[in-house]
VOFIZA-667162 format. One record per residue (C-alpha): residue in one letter; residue number from 1; x, y, z. Coordinates in Angstrom, 1 decimal, padded with zeros to 4 digits. Each point is the difference from the previous one (the first is absolute). Layout:
<recs>
+------+-----+--------+--------+--------+
! rest !  nr !     c1 !     c2 !     c3 !
+------+-----+--------+--------+--------+
!    A ! NUM !      X !      Y !      Z !
...
+------+-----+--------+--------+--------+
</recs>
This chain:
<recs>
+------+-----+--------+--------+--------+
! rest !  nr !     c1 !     c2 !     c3 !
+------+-----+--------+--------+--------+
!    X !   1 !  044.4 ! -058.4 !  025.6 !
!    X !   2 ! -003.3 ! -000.1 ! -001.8 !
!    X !   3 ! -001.3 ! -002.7 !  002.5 !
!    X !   4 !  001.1 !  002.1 !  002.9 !
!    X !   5 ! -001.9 !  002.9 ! -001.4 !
!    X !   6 ! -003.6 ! -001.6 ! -000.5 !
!    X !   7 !  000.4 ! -001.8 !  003.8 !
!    X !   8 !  000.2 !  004.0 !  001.1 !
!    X !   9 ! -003.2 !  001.3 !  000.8 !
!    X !  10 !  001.4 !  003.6 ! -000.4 !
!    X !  11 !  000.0 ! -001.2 ! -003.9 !
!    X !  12 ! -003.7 ! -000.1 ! -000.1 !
!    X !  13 ! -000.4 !  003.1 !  002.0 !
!    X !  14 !  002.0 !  001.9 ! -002.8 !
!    X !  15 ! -002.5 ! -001.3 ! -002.9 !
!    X !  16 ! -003.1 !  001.1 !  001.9 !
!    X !  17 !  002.2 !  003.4 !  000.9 !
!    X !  18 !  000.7 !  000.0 ! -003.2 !
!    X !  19 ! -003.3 ! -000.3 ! -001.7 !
!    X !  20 ! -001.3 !  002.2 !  002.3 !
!    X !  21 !  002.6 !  002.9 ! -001.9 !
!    X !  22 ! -001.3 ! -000.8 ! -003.2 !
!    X !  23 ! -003.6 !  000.7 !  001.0 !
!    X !  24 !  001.0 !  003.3 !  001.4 !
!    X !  25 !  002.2 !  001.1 ! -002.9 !
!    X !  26 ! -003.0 ! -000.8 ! -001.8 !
!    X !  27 ! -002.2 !  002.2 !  002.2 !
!    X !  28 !  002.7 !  003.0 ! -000.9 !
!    X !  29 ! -000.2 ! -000.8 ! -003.5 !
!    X !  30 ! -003.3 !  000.3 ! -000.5 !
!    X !  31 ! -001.9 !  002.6 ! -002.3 !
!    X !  32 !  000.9 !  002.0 ! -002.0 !
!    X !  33 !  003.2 ! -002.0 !  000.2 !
!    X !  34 ! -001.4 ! -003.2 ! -000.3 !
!    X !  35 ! -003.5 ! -000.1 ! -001.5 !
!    X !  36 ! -000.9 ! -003.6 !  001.3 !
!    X !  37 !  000.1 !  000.8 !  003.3 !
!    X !  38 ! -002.1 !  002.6 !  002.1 !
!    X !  39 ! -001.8 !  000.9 !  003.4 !
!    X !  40 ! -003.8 !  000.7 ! -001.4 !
!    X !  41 ! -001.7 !  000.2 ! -002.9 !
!    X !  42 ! -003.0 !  002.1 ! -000.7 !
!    X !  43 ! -002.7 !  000.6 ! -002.8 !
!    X !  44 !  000.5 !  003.7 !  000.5 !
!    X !  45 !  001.1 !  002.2 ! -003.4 !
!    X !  46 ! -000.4 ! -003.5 ! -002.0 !
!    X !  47 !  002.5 ! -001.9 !  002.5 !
!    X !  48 !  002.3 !  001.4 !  001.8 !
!    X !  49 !  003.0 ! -002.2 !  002.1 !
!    X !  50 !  002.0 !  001.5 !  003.1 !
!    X !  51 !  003.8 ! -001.4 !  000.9 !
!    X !  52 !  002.6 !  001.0 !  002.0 !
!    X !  53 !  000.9 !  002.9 ! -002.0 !
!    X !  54 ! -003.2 !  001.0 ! -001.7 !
!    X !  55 ! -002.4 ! -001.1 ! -002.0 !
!    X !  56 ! -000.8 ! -001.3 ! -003.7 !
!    X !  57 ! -003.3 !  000.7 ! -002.5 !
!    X !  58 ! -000.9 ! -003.3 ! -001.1 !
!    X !  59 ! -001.6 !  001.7 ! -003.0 !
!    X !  60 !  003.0 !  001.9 ! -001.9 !
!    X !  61 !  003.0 ! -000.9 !  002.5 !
!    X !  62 !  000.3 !  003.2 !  001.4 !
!    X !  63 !  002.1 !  000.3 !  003.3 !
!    X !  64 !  000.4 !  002.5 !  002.7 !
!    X !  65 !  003.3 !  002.1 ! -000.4 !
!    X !  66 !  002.6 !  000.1 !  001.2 !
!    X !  67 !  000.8 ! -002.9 !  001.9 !
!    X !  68 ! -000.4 !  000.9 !  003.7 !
!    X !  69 ! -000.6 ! -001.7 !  003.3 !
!    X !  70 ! -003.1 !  001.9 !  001.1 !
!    X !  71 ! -002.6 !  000.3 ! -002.2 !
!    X !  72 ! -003.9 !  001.2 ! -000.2 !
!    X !  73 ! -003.5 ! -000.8 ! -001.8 !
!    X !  74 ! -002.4 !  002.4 !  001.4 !
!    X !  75 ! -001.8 !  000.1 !  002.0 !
!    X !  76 !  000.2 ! -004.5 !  000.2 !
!    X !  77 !  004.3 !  000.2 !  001.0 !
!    X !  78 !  001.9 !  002.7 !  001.6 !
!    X !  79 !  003.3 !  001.2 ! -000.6 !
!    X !  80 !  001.2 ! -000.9 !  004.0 !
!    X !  81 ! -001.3 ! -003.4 !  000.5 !
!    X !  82 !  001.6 ! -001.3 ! -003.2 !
!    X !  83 !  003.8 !  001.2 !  001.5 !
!    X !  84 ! -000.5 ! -003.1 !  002.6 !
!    X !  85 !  000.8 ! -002.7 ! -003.2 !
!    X !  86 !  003.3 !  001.6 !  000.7 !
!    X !  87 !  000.1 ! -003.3 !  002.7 !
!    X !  88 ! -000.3 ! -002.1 ! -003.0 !
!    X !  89 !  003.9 !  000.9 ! -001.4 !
!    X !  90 !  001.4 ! -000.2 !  003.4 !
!    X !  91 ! -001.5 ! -003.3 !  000.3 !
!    X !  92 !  001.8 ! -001.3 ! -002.7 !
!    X !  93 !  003.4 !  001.7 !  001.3 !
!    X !  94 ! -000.5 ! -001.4 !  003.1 !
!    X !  95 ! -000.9 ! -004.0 ! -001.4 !
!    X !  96 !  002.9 !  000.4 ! -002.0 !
!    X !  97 !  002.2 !  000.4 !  002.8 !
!    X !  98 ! -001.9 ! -002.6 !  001.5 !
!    X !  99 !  001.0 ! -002.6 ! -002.5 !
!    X ! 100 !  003.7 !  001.5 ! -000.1 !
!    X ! 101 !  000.0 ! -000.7 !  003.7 !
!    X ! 102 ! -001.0 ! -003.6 ! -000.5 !
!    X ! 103 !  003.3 ! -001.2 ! -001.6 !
!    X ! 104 !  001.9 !  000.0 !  002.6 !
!    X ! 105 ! -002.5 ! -001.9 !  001.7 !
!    X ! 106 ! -000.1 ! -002.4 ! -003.1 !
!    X ! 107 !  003.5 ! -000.7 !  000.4 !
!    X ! 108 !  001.4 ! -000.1 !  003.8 !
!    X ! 109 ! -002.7 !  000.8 !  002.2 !
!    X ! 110 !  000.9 !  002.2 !  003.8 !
!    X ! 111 ! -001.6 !  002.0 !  002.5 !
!    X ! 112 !  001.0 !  003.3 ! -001.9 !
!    X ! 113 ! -001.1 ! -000.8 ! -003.8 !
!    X ! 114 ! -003.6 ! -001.1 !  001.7 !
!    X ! 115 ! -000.6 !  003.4 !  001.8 !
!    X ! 116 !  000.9 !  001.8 ! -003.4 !
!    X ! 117 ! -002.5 ! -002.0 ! -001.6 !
!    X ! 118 ! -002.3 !  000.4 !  002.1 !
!    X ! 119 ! -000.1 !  003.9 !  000.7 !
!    X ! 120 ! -000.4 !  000.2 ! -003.9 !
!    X ! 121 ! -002.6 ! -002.8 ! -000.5 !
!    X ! 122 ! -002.0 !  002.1 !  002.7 !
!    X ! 123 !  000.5 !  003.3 ! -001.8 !
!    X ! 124 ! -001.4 ! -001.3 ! -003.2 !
!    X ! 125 ! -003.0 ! -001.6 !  001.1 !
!    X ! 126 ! -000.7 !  003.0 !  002.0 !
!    X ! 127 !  000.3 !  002.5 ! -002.9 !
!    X ! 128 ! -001.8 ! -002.7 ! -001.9 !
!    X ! 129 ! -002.7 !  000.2 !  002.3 !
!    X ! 130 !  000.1 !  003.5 !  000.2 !
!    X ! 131 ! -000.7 !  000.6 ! -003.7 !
!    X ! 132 ! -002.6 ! -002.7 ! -000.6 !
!    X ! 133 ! -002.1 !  001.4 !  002.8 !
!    X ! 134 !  000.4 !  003.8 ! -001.4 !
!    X ! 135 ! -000.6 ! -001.1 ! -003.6 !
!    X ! 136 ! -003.4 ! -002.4 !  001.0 !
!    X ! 137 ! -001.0 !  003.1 !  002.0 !
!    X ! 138 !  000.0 !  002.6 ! -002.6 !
!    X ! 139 ! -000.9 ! -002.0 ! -003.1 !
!    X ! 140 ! -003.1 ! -002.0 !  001.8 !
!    X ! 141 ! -000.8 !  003.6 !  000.9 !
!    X ! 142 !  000.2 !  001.3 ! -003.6 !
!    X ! 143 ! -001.9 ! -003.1 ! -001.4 !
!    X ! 144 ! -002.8 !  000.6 !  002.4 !
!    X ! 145 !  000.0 !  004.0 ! -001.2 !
!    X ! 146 !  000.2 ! -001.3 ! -003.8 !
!    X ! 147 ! -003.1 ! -002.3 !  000.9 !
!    X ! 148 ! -002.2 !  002.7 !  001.5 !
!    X ! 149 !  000.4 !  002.1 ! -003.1 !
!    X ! 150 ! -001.7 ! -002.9 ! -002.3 !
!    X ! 151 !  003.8 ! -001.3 ! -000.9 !
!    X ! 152 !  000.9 ! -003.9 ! -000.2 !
!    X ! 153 !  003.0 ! -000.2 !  001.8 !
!    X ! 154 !  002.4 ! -003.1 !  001.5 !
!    X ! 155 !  003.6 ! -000.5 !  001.4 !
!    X ! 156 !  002.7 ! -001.2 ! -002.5 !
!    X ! 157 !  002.6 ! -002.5 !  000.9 !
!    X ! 158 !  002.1 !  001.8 !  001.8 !
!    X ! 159 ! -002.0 ! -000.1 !  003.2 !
!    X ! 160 !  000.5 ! -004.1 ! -000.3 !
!    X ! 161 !  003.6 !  000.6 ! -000.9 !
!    X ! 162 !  000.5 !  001.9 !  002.6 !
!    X ! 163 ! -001.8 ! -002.1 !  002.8 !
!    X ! 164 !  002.0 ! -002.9 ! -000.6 !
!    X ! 165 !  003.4 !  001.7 !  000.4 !
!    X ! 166 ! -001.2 !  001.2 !  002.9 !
!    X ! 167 ! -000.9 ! -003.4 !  001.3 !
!    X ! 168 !  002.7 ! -001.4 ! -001.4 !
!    X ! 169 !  002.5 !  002.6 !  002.0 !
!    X ! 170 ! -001.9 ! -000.9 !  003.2 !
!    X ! 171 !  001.1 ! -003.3 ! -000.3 !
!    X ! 172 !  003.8 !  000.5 ! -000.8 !
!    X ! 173 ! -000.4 !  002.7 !  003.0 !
!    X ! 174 ! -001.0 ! -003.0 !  002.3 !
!    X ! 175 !  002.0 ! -002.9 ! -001.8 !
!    X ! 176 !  002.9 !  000.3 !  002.7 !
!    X ! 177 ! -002.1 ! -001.5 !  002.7 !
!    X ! 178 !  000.1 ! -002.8 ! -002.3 !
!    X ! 179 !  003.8 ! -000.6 ! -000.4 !
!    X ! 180 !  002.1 ! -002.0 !  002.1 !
!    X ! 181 !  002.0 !  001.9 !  001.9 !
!    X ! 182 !  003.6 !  001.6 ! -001.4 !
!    X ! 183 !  003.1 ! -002.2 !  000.4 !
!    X ! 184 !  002.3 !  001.2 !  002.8 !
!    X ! 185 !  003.4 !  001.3 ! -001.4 !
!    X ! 186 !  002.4 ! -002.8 !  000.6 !
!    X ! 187 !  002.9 !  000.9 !  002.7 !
!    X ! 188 !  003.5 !  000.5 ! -002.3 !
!    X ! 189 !  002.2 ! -002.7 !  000.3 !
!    X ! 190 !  002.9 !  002.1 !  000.9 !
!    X ! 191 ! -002.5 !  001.2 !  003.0 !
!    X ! 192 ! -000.8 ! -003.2 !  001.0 !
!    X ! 193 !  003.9 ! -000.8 !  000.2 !
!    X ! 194 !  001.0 !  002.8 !  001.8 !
!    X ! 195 ! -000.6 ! -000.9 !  003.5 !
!    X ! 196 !  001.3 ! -002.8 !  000.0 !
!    X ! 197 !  003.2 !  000.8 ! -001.8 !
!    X ! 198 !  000.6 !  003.3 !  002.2 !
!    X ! 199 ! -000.4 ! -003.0 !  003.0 !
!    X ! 200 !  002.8 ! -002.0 ! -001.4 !
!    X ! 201 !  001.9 !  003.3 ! -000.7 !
!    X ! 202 !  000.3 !  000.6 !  003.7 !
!    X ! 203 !  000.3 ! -003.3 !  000.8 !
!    X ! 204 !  003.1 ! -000.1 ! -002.0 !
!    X ! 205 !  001.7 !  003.1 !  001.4 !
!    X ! 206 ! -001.0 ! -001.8 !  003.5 !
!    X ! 207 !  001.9 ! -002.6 ! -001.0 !
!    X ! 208 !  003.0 !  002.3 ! -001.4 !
!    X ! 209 !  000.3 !  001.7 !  003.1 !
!    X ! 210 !  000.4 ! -002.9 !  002.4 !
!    X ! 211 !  002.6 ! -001.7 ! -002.4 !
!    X ! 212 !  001.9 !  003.2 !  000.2 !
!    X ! 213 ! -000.2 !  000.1 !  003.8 !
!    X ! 214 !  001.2 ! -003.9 !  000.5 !
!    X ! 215 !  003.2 !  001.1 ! -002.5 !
!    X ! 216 !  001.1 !  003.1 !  001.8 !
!    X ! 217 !  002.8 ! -001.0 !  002.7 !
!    X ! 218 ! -000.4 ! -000.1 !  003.3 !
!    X ! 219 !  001.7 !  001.8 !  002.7 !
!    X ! 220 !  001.7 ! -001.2 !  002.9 !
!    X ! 221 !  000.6 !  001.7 !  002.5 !
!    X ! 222 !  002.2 ! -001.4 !  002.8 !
+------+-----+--------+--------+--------+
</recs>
């Protein structure tokens, strides 16, 4: 069984698809969840570090409140561009399903499992994509504000997290072009056999019939 599993490219497809869910549920937890990981970093109010639901003094540890999807640092971040990181949890909804959807392809591949797979692949990297283009947009924007005010500022590692979930989506989304094609369902025997028997069948009663007529006495008329 383990043998039959490695030979299935699907298997490798599921532990990039699957990496690429840790990266993003990384990305979600970020600050002030996570502290390690962030979107930018900037020199501003003696270091200051913005995440997907806020941000985090590097100075005493103080966090925005409450937790919130949306979130602002005048006049550097607004309030409306931050909502778009709401792609980032649907992201990792939708990869999750995507790996779900893989197990059936793991285990007896058809023409059904594969389209199910592949809707969902497509969803996540587009979400995926989605977010890592809204995120680079607004927090390149905010670095270059933070830098015209005299500020040091630089992207975290969620940008690189991100990226390569992204990429690594793109290629799950395009790995059934790679696999062989699905196995045809195999007729049912009983299918197979039932032309042929219903042939004999009548055959049979053919035979019945004449047999019956041969037996049946003859008149005579004279």
């Amino acid at each position: 069984m383990t043998t039959i599993i490695y030979a299935n490219p699907a298997f490798y497809v599921f532990l990039v698809t699957f990496t690429a869910f840790i990266l993003l549920l990384l990305t979600t937890l970020s600050i002030p969840l996570v502290s390690s990981f962030y979107f930018l970093y900037t020199s501003q109010a003696n270091g200051v570090r913005f995440g997907m639901w806020g941000w985090c003094l590097d100075s005493d540890g103080t966090c925005s409140s409450p937790l919130q999807l949306g979130y602002t640092w005048e006049p550097e971040i607004a309030i409306p561009i931050t909502k778009a990181l709401v792609f980032y949890p649907i992201s990792v909804i939708f990869t999750f399903f995507t790996m779900a959807s893989l197990m059936p392809v793991l285990c007896a591949r058809n023409a059904r499992s594969d389209k199910i797979f592949d809707i969902f692949a497509w969803l996540s990297f587009g979400t995926s994509a989605l977010a890592f283009f809204f995120m680079i947009g607004m927090f390149d924007t905010a670095r270059k504000r933070f830098e015209r005010r005299g500020f040091d500022a630089s992207f975290g590692n969620l940008p690189w997290m991100s990226l390569s979930a992204t990429l690594l989506l793109l290629g799950v989304s395009i790995s059934p072009f790679f696999f062989t094609p699905p196995p045809k369902p195999k007729p049912i025997e009983s299918q197979r056999r039932r032309r042929p028997r219903e042939h004999d069948l009548e055959r049979g009663r053919e035979k019945s019939r004449r047999r019956e007529i041969s037996r049946r006495p003859t008149d005579h008329t004279r």
